[in-house]
N, C-alpha and C positions, 0 to 999 in steps of 0.2 A: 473664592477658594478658601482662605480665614476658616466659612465657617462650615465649607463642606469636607475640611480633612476630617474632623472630631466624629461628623458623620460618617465620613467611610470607616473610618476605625471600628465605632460599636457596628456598623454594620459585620465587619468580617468575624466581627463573635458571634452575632446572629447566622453568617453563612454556615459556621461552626454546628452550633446548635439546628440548625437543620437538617447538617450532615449526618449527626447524630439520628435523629425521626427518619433516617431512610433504613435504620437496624430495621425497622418494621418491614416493611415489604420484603426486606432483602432474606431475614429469615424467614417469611410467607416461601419465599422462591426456594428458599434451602430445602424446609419439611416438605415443600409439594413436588419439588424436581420439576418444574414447570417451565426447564428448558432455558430462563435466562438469569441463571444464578451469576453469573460472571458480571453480568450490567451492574448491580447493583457497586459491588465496591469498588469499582473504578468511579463511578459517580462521587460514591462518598469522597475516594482520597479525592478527586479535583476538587469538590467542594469545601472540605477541608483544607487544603491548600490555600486554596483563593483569601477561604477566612482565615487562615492564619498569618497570609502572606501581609494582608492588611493591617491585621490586631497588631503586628510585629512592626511593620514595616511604619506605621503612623505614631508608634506608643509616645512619641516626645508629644502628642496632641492630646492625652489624656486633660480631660477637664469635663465640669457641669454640663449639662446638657441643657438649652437654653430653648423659651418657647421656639424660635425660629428652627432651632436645631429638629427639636422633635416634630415640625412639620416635615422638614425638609427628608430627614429619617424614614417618617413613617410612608411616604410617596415612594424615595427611592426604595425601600424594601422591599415594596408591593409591586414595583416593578420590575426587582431585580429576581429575590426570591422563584416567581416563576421559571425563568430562564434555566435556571439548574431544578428545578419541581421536571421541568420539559426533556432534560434530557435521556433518563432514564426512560421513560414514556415511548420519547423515539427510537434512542438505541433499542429496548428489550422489543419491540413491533417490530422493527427492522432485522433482528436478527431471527423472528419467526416465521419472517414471510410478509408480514403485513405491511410494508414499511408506507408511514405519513410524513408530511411534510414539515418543516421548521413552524411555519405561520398554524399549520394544525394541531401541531405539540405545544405548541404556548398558547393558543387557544383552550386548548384540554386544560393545562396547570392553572391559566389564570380564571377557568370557571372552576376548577377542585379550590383554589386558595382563598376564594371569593366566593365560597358557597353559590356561587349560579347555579348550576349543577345541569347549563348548556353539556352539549356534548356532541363531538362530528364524528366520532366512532360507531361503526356499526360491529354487529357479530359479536358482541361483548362476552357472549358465553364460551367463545372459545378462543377468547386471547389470554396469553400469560395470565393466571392467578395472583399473582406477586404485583400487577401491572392496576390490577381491578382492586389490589389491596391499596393501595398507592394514592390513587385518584380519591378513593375515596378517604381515604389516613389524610391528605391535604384536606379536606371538607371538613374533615372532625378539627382539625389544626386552627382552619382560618374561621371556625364557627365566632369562638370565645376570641377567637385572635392572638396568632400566636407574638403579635408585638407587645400584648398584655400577662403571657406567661413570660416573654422575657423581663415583663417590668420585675415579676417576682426573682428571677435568677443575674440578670445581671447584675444588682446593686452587689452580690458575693463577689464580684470581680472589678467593684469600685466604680461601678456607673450610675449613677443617679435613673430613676425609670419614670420619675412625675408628669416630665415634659410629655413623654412616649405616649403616656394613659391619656393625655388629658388630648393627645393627638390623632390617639384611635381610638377612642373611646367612642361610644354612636349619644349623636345627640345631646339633650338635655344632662345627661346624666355626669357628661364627661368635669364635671366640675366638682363633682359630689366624692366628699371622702367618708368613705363606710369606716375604716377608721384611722386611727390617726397618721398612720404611714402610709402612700400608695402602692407599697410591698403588701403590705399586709393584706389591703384591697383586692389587687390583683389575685392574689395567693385566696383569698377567699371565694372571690369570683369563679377561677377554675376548680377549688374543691367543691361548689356548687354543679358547677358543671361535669365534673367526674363522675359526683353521687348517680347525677340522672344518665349517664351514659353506661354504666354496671345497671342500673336498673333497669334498663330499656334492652340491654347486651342480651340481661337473663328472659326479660319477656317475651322478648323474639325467641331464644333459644327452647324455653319452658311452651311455647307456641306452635313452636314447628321447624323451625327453620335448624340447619347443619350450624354448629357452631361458627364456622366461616361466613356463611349467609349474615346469622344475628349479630357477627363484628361489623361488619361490612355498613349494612344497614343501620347497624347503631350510629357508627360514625356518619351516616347520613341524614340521618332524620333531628338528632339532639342538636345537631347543627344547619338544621333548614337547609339541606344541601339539596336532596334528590338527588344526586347521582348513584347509578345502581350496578352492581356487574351480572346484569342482566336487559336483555333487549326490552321483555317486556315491561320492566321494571318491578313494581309491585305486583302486580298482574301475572307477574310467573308463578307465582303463590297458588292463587286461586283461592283463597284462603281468608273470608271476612275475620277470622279469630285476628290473622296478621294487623291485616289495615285496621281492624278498633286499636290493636297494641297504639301503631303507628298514628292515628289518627288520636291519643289519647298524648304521648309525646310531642307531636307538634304542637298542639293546643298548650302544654308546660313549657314546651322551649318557645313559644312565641311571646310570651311574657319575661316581665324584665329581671333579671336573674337577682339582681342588687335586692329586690324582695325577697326572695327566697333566702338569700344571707341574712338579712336582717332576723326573717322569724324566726330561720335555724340557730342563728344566735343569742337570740334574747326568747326565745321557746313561745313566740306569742304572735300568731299566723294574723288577730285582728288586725294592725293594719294595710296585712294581705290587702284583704279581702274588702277593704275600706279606699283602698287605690284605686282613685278615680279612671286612670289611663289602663289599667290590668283589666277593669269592670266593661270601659267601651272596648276594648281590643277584644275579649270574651265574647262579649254582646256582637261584635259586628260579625265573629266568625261562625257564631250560632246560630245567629237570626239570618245571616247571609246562606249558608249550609241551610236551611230551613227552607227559603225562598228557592231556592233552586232544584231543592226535592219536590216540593210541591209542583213547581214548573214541570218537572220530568213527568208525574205522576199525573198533574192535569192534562198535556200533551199527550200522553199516551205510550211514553217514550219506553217506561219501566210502570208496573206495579206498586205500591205503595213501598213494600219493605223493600225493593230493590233499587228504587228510586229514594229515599232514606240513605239507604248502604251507598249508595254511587255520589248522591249531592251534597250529603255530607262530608263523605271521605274528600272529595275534589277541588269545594271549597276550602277547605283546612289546610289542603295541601298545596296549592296556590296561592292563596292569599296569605298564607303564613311564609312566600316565596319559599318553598320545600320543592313542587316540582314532580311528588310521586305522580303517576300513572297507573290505573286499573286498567282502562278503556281509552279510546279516542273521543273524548270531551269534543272533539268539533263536529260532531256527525249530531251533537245537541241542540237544538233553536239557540240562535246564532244571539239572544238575550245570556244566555247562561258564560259561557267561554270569555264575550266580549265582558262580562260584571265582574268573573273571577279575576282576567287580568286585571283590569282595574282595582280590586282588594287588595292587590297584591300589593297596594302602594302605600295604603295604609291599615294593614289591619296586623300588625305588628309595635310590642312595646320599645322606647327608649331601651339601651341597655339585655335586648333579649339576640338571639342568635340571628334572626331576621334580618333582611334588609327595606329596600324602598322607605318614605317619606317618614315614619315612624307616628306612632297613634298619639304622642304628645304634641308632636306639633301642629296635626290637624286640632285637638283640644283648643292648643294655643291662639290657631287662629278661627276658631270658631269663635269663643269670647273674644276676640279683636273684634269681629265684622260684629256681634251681638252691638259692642262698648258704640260701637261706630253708629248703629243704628238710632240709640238710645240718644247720640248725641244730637241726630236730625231733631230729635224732638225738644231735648233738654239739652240744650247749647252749653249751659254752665254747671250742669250737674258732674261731680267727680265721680268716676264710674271705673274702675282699678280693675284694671282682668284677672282672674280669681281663679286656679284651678284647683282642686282639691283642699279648700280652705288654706291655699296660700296666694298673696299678689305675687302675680308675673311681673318682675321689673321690664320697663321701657326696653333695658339694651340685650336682653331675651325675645323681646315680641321682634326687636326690629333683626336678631340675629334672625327667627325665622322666616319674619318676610324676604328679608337676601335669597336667603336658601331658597324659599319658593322662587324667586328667580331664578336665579340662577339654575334650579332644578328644570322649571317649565322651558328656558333656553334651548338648554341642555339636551333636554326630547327634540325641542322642535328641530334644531342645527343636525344631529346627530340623523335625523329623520330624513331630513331634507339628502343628505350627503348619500344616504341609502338611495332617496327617488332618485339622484343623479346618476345613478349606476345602471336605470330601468327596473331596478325591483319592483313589483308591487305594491302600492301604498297598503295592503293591510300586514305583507308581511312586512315591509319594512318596518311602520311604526309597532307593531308586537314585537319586533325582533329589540329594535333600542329600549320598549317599554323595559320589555322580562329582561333585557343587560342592564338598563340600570336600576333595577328595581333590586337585581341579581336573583332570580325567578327562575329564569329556565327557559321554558319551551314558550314559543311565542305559539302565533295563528296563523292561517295562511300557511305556507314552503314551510313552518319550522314550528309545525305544533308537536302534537306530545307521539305521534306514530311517526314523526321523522328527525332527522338531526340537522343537525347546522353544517353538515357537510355541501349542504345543496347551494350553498353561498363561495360566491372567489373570494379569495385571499384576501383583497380589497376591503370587501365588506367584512367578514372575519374581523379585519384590523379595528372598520369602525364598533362593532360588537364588544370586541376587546376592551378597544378606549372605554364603550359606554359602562362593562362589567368594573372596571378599576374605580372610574369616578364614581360609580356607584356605593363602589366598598368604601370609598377614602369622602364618602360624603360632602362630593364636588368642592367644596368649598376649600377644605384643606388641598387637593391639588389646584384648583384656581388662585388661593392666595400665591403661590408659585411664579408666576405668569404677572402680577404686578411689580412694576420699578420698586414702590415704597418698599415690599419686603424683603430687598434687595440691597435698600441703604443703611448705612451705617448708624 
């Protein structure tokens, strides 16, 4: 309790500041008259409430925020945050006619806050506007992470934000200060992320798409989200201009953004471009897009340029865990579907809006098993894992082997718990794959022409778990769940 009051406190500024990001839809609902202008700010004031009940009611807890804290922090957010992301969701559905469930509405908020860009919703074209601004305004929020734009606003209200970064941060990177402050960091990160989200806003718009449309989709794509407020998804379109926009942005937001600050900063993109993990992440989604054009076009599936347009687009937008849809990818030789979930896992940088395993640490443990090899032959040779002309320390290689456990666990347990329900084993394992990868549409019951409505409540839940641990990169909600991080 010690050291979960300090926690609740900057939480309820965080509820605060969320309260605030729901003016967006809420004025979507004002200008469109879309029938549920009233949900919105009764949401806001409880949410506001709640956060201020807290910030007030804890204020004699003000202090540092300690590694422990910012784990403990950044889990309870990600769990709580949904809860009130949900209620708006449900109330404005329910007062249209459509009304969903508890377990259904927090399944919707924690794949919008968790870029999954899952979704049990059908009809999407003609539910609340304000509703489809929402879900997807959360995907733009949880891309960059909005526990990382807190780091930049709450130090104004005397909370330290070091702990927070270094607890939501993805991967290798979470150590790394761009510069001296992790305010400053932060605050750079998301003006990186701003730049390409106005760019991608205008491409869309300058492309085709109603101003509404190219917000919508902005906020999904810069954030590897895929959620769309549309059934068809991208494919409402019809429109190759679109998906090159989109298929041009996913390929930028799947690399590590911490580069793009650096070149924007020091005006010198070489060593962009020299970034060993930016070069295999590039490489795998191109050559990978490549392979499966060809597959389409040797098979007979599509013609060259349309087999091109469809292989490309579908790789980039799975494996970059994005989740767009042209067509139903599973009516494809059953090589194609089954490879792109798979990418999904790693063809993604440290540091970029993406989720699943991240393309450094497959790096990391590629020179492991190399080093290992090396040693079969040369027992005494010193052989230092080396990625991008830097040694990997010992307590990096061994942080990634953990993670690989506890990642592979994590499918297998998460899998099993699905076969226990009678699902089918191809949809089950797709369904945990794309949650924890945060992906989207699995294979089998819950590919890209249906939703995850076809799943009970039950399964939902395990879905759920898999999309959080996903976001929170298992390990930080696993240390949780140990005695030692518990003692004094």
């Amino acid at each position: 309790m010690r050291d979960l009051l300090p926690v609740l406190r900057v939480l309820g500024m965080l509820l605060v500041l969320f309260a605030i990001s729901m003016a967006v839809p809420w004025l979507t609902a004002y200008v469109q008259h879309d029938g549920v202008e009233d949900v919105w700010p009764v949401v806001m004031a409880l949410t506001t409430a709640v956060g201020l009940g807290l910030w007030g009611g804890l204020r004699q807890y003000r202090q540092d925020l300690q590694p422990r804290h910012g784990i403990i922090l950044v889990s309870v957010a990600w769990v709580t945050l949904p809860v009130y992301a949900a209620l708006p969701i449900w109330g404005a559905l329910y007062m249209t006619g459509q009304p969903i469930s508890v377990t259904h509405a927090y399944f919707e908020a924690v794949s919008g806050l968790t870029t999954t860009g899952s979704t049990v919703l059908s009809g999407l074209d003609r539910i609340p506007v304000s509703v489809n601004m929402w879900r997807t305004f959360l995907q733009w929020m949880g891309g960059m992470g909005i526990l990382i734009l807190a780091v930049a606003l709450l130090p104004l209200l005397g909370v330290g934000g070091s702990q927070m970064f270094r607890a939501e941060a993805a991967g290798p990177i979470k150590d790394t200060k761009l510069t001296p402050r992790m305010t400053g960091t932060a605050k750079g990160l998301w003006g990186v992320y701003a730049l390409f989200s106005v760019g991608c806003a205008l491409a869309f718009w300058l492309g085709g798409m109603q101003p509404l449309d190219a917000l919508m989709h902005m906020f999904t794509t810069v954030s590897l989200g895929g959620l769309s407020p549309h059934d068809a998804s991208l494919g409402h379109f019809q429109s190759p201009l679109l998906e090159f926009i989109a298929w041009v942005f996913m390929l930028l937001a799947s690399c590590n953004f911490a580069l793009y600050f650096i070149a924007l900063r020091k005006g010198n993109w070489r060593g962009f471009w020299l970034d060993p993990e930016m070069r295999a992440t590039l490489g795998t989604l191109l050559i990978g897009g490549l392979l499966v054009a060809l597959l389409l076009w040797a098979k007979g599936v599509y013609g060259l340029v349309d087999a091109l347009r469809y292989g490309m687009f579908h790789v980039v937008s799975v494996a970059t865990t994005t989740g767009f849809a042209t067509t139903d990818y599973l009516t494809w030789p059953v090589f194609a579907p089954v490879f792109m979930l798979l990418l999904s896992g790693v063809a993604t940088s440290a540091g970029s809006t993406g989720g699943g395993i991240k393309m450094m640490r497959m790096l990391i443990l590629a020179q492991q098993a190399r080093r290992e090899m090396k040693r079969l032959v040369h027992p005494r040779a010193v052989q230092p894992v080396v990625v991008g002309g830097r040694v990997v320390g010992n307590d990096m290689i061994f942080s990634v082997l953990a993670f690989m456990l506890v990642y592979g666990a994590t499918i297998i347990v998460l899998s099993m718990v699905l076969l226990l329900t009678d699902l089918d084993p191809v949809t089950a394992f797709s369904a945990v794959l794309a949650s924890v990868h945060c992906m989207g549409p699995g294979l089998g019951a819950v590919g890209p022409a249906s939703t995850y409505a076809v799943l009970t409540d039950f399964q939902l839940w395990v879905c759920t778990l898999g999309m959080l641990l996903g976001r929170l990169e298992i390990l930080s909600f696993m240390a949780l769940l140990t005695p030692a991080f518990w003692r004094r």
